[in-house]
C-alpha positions as CSV (number, residue, x, y, z in Angstrom):
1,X,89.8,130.3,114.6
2,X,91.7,129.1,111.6
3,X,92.1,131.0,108.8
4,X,89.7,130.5,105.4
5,X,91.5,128.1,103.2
6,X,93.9,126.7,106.1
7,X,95.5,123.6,104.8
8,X,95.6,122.3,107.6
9,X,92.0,122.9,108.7
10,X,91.1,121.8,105.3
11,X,93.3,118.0,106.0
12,X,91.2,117.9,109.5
13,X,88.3,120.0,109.6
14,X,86.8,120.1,112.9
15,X,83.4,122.2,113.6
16,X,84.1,121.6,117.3
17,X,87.2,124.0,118.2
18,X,88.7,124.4,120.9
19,X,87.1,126.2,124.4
20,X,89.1,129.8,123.1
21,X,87.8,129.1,119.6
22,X,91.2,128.3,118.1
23,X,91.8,124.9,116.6
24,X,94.5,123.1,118.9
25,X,93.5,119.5,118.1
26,X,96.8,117.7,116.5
27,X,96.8,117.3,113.2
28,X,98.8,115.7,110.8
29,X,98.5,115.1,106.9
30,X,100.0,115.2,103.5
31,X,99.1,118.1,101.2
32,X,100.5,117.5,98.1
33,X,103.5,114.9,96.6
34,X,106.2,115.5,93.5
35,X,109.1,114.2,91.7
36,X,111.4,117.0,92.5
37,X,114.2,115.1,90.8
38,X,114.3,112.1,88.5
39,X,117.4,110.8,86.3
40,X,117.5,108.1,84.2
41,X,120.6,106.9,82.9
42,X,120.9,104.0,80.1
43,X,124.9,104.5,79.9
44,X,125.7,101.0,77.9
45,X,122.6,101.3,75.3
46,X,122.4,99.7,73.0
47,X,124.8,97.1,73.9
48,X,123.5,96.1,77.0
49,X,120.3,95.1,75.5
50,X,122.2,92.3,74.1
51,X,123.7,90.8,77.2
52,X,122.4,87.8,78.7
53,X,123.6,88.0,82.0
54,X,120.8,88.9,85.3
55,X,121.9,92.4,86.7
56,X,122.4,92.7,90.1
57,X,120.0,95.1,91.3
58,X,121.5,97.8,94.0
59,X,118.7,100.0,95.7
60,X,119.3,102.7,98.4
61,X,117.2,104.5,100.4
62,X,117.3,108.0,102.4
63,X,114.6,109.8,103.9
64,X,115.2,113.6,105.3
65,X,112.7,116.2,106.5
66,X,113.4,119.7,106.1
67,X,111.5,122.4,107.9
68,X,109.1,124.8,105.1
69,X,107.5,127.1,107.5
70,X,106.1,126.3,111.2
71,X,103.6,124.1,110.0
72,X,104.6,122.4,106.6
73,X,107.5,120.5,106.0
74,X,108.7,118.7,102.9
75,X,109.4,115.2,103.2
76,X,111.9,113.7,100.9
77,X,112.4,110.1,100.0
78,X,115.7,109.5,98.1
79,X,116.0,106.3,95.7
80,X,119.0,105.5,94.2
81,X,119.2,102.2,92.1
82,X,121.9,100.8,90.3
83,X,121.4,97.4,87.9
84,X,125.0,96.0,87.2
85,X,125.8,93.5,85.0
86,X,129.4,91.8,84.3
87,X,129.9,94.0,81.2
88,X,128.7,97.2,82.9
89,X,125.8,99.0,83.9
90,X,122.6,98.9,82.5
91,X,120.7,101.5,84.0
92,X,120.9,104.0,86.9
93,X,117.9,105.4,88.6
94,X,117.6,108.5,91.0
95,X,114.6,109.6,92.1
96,X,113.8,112.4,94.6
97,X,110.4,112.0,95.5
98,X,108.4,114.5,97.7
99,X,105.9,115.4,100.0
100,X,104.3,118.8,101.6
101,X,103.3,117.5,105.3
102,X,101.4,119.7,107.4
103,X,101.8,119.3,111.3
104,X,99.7,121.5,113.9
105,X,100.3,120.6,117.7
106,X,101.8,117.4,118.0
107,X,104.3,116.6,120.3
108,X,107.9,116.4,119.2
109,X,108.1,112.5,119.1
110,X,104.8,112.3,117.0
111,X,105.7,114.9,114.4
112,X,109.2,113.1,114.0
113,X,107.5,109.6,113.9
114,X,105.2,111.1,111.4
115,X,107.6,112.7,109.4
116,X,109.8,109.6,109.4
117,X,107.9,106.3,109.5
118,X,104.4,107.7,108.2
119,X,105.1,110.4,105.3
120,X,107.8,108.1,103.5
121,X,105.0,105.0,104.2
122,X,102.2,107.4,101.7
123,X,105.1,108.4,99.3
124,X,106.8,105.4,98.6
125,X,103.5,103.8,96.5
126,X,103.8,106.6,94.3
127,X,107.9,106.6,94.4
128,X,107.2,103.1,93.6
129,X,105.7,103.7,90.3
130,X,107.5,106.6,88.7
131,X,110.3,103.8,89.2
132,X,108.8,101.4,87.9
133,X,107.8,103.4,84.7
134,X,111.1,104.9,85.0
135,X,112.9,101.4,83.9
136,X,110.4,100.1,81.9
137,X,111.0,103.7,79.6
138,X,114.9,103.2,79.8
139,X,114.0,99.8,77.4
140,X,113.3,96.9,80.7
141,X,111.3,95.4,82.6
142,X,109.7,97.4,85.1
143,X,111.3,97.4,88.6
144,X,108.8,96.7,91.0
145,X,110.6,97.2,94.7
146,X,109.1,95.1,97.7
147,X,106.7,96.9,99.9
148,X,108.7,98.0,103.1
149,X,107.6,98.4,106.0
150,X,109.0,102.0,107.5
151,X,107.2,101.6,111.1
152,X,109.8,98.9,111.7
153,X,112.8,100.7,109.9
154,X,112.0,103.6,111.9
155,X,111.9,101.8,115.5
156,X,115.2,100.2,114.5
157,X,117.0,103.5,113.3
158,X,115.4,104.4,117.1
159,X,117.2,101.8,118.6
160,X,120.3,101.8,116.9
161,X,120.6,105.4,118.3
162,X,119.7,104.8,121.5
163,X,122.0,102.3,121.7
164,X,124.9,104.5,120.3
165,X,124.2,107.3,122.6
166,X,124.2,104.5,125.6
167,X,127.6,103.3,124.4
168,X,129.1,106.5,124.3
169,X,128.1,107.3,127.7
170,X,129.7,104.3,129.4
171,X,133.0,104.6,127.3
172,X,135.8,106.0,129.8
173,X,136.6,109.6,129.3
174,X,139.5,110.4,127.2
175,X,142.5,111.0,130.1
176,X,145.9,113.2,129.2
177,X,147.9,115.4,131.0
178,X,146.9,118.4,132.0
């Protein structure tokens, strides 16, 4: 049986174990979320509160996984914005934002979906508004990114691999002399 206190019991509690007693339902939830790194740049201040041209906004994403112990793993979801205007920059945004995600017996494929599509899908609301109060503290309007849809960018990053590893397996084989 699972251990008093179990986070993960605690995410999906479930009075009917299985037939040996232990808990070996899948599972899957978040446990807790933080800013592990946020910097705020205003390099051009004051000056650039005085231009009158519309920055051009440049927002990256990256989302990684990285293994805590067997059952947790912290999910990180990387922002990186960049507003440019024709005199310089007016602001630079980074933002590490993170999540504890407990897994208990899924299947490879479903823990990496999870990790992947689903985590980064609860973060990014919450990524969403430490940006936006992030900007709106550096002196502008709040930046208020689109909703994205990470089921879909996670099926295409799928794709895109399996399409690479296809393409590499029908190139010829390098040939030399021997």
């Amino acid at each position: 049986m699972a251990d008093e206190g179990d986070i993960l019991t605690d995410i999906n509690p479930d009075p009917a174990a299985g037939s040996n007693g232990a808990d070996d339902r899948p599972a899957a939830g978040m446990i807790s979320q933080y800013v592990k790194d946020l910097s705020v740049e205003n390099p051009n201040a004051p000056a650039c509160f005085q231009w009158t041209d519309q920055p051009q906004i440049d927002l990256q994403f990256n989302i990684g996984a990285t293994p805590v112990n067997g059952e947790v793993h912290e999910v990180e979801l990387k922002v990186n914005i960049t507003a440019k205007g024709e005199k310089g920059n007016f602001y630079l945004v980074e933002l590490s934002y993170c999540g504890l995600a407990g897994l208990r017996n899924l299947p490879d494929e479903h823990a990496h979906a999870f990790l992947y599509a689903e985590a980064p899908r609860i973060l990014f609301p919450f990524a969403r508004r430490v940006i936006a109060d992030a900007t709106r503290d550096a002196g502008f309007p709040p930046l208020m990114m689109e909703p994205m849809d990470f089921g879909a960018l996670y099926q295409q990053q799928l794709a895109a691999r399996a399409q690479d590893q296809q393409g590499e397996s029908q190139e010829p084989l390098p040939g030399g002399n021997a």
